[in-house]
C-alpha positions, 0 to 999 in steps of 0.5 A: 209556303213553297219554295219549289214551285217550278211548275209550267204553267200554260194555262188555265188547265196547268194551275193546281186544283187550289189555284183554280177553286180561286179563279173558277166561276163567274168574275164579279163579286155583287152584293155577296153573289157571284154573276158573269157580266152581262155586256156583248163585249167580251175580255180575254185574258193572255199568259205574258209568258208563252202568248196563250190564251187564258180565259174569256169573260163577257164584261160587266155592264154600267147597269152591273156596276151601279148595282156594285156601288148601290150594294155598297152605299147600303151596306155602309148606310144601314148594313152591320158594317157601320157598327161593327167595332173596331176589334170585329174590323181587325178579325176579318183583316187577319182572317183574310191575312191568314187565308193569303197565308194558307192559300201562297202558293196558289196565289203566286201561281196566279199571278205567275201565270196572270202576270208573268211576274218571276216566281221569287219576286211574286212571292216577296212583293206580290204574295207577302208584302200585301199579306203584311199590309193587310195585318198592319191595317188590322192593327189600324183599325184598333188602333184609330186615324191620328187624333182617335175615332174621337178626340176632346177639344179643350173647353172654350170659355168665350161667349156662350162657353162651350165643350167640343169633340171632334169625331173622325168617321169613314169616308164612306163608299170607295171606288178602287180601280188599279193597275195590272203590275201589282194587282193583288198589292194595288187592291189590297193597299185600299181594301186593308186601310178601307176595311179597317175605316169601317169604310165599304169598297168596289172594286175595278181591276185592270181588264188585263189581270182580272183573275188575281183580283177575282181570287182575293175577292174569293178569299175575302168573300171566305173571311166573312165580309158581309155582302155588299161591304166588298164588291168586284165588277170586270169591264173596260172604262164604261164601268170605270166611268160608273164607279168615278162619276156615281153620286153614291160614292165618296172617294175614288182611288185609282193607282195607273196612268197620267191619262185614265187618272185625268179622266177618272178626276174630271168624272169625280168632280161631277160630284166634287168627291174625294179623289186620292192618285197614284199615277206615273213617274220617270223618277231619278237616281242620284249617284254621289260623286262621294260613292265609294264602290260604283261596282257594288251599287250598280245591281240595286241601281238596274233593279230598281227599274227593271225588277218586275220587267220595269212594271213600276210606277216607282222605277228609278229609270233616270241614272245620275252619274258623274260626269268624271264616272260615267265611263267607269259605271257605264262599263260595270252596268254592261257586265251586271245587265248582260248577265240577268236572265230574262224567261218565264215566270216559274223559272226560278234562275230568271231575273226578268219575265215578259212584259203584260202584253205585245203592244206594251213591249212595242211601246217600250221598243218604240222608244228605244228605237227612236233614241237610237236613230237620234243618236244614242247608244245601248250601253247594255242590254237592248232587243226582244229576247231571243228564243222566247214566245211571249212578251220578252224584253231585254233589259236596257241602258241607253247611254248618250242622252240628256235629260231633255229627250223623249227617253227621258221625260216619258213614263215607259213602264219596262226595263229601260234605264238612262245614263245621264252625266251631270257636272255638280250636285246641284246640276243633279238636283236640277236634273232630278227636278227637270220633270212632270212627275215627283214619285220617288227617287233614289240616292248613293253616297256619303250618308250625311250627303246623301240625307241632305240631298234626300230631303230637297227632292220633291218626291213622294219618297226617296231611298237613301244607299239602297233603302229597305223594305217597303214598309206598310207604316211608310206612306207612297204617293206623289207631288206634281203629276205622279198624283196626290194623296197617300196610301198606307202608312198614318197619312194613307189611313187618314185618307178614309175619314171625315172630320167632324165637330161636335159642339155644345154649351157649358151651363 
């Protein structure tokens, strides 16, 4: 894995040779063949760093997709997926994770250029974290759902006796439609746990980062998935309707916004199916008046929501402070925030790279514009970034606000954090709580205190005094409209089973 790769990378032309094998040829993935869509309408792909054009590819049609989830109704119906152990499950899991291992840096290249992502943090959460999801769910597949693939019941001695097991089954066929901020890492947390189900998928990418996609596809298709267990269809919501509403399929996943997730869920209970969300947050982060270095917490409190150019469903946008504080904190947020450095993705000095699109940092300048006129002031950071041709944002702190504006109830999806004054712990708890999402939140201070606030959040997950890593045995997902459902961890895994009884008598 290099630590060197510093390369300009314009366009398609200035990826390596290895980066391009993974990207080159037709984009959809059926039924173990490769084709270019067949739609009129096109899909142009953009370098986020520079503006450029990538790649123009003709979407696929509805046709091409109910293709994709009939190619994975057989093949978990009467192809070998159905009997393969779950030991032959685990060896294509970890040959898959061993191909992302050989391929990193190709990978990184991708996404770098795909999705602007810095090249330090492509590496750490796009590259490695799915790499690592992907070996925990092989172990998964050995090891079995809670309870095992089938579980003894104690006999029942009532009239007639009788002796029961339970069996835990694949759900069966998966629609997985993700989001473009973490796109290898969106599929691979329905992939790794589908796969290891004994489960088949297909997959629709964001129509904004469908090259990532298509290059782990190929690096499945090398691991030795049988045709039709994993498919991949390119398109705009015409194909997303497909995979949510088809008769044939038995869950859909969908990881992005409030609005898609609402129109993917009424098009799944056309067919009452399954349906696990992750969708948005404006989580917050609770800063204790028991902190004992308000300095030393503020670089995990800003990157926690502009890391990624504030492309994260989980960002902590809400900063909680004390009301006694906040002077003191605004004033060490200005220093910390002034000296990130936002550019292009493969410089390895940058902190920040550009946002996915021009009309996705519009957005977020929108809101920022609009607090403004209302009142508020920028604390740190603010404006498009100077010097620059893509899609660059500055980070932000807006300061003299509540909890009751627009730039702090809404989702913005970039680098722009809030400061907000409270008076006690419980006017925190309340603030936390006064909004439409529960993903995740984050809190400082004293470690008793802290844990005592963190388990009356109604969130998905909290992180206490900084966290850690992302584990893939720790479960994600949300209450209220953040969605429902969880991926990874047990709980996530207990997503792609069935539950039946199996009854008979005692003679």
């Amino acid at each position: 894995m290099s630590t060197t790769l510093l390369t300009p990378l314009v366009g398609i032309d200035s990826l390596s040779a290895a980066a391009r094998s993974l990207i080159d040829g037709p984009i959809n993935w059926i039924d173990g063949q490769w084709e270019d869509g067949q739609s009129d309408q096109t899909n142009t792909g953009y370098n986020p760093s520079t503006g450029g054009e990538l790649r123009t590819d003709h979407n696929a049609t509805p046709a091409q997709a109910e293709r994709a989830v009939l190619a994975a109704r057989k093949a978990f119906d009467r192809g070998p997926w159905g009997s393969t152990s779950p030991g032959d499950r685990a060896a294509i899991l970890n040959r898959l994770a061993d191909l992302m291992e050989q391929n990193f840096d190709a990978l990184v290249e991708i996404i770098m250029l795909e999705v602007g992502t810095p090249v330090t943090l492509a590496r750490a959460m796009q590259i490695s974290m799915p790499i690592e999801n992907l070996r925990w769910s092989a172990r998964m597949a050995i090891k079995g759902p809670r309870g095992g693939y089938e579980e003894a019941l104690t006999p029942d001695f009532h009239t007639p006796p009788s002796s029961s097991i339970l069996q835990r089954v694949p759900v069966g066929v998966i629609a997985g439609i993700t989001g473009y901020n973490f796109p290898i890492n969106s599929v691979i947390w329905k992939l790794g746990p589908g796969l290891a189900s004994g489960s088949t998928l297909v997959f629709k990418s964001s129509e904004r980062t469908p090259l990532s996609t298509r290059a782990l596809m190929k690096l499945t298709e090398q691991a030795g998935v049988p045709a039709g267990v994993v498919n991949f269809v390119s398109g705009f919501g015409d194909v997303g309707a497909v995979l949510s509403a088809h008769e044939a399929v038995d869950m859909v996943m969908f990881t992005g916004s409030l609005k898609v997730g609402k129109i993917i869920q009424a098009a799944a209970a056309q067919t009452t199916k399954k349906v696990v969300l992750e969708l948005g947050g404006k989580s917050a982060n609770i800063l204790l008046p028991t902190v004992d270095d308000f300095d030393a917490i503020v670089q995990p409190s800003i990157m926690r929501f502009a890391r990624n150019s504030g492309q994260g469903c989980g960002s902590t946008t809400r900063m909680l402070v004390p009301r006694a504080q906040y002077d003191r904190f605004a004033e060490s947020i200005q220093g910390f925030v002034n000296g990130l450095k936002v550019g292009v993705a493969w410089d390895e000095a940058n902190d920040l790279g550009p946002l996915i699109r021009a009309e996705q940092r519009e957005f977020v300048a929108g809101f920022v514009d609009r607090a403004l006129e209302q009142g508020a002031d920028v604390i740190a950071g603010g404006g498009h970034t100077d010097g620059l041709d893509g899609y660059f944002y500055n980070p932000t702190v807006i300061g003299g606000v509540d909890n009751t504006w627009e730039i702090s109830r809404e989702e913005l999806f970039g680098p722009v954090g809030v400061l907000i004054p409270y008076d006690t712990v419980e006017d925190a708890i309340d603030i936390a709580h006064d909004s439409p999402y529960g993903l995740h939140a984050a809190v400082y201070g004293d470690p008793t205190e802290a844990f005592q606030v963190a388990k009356r959040l109604r969130t998905g997950a909290v992180s206490i005094n900084g966290g850690g890593y992302m584990r893939p045995d720790g479960p994600w997902g949300g209450f209220k409209l953040s969605g429902f459902g969880r991926e990874m961890g047990e709980d996530g895994f207990q997503e792609f089973f069935q539950v039946k009884h199996i009854q008979w008598p005692i003679r």
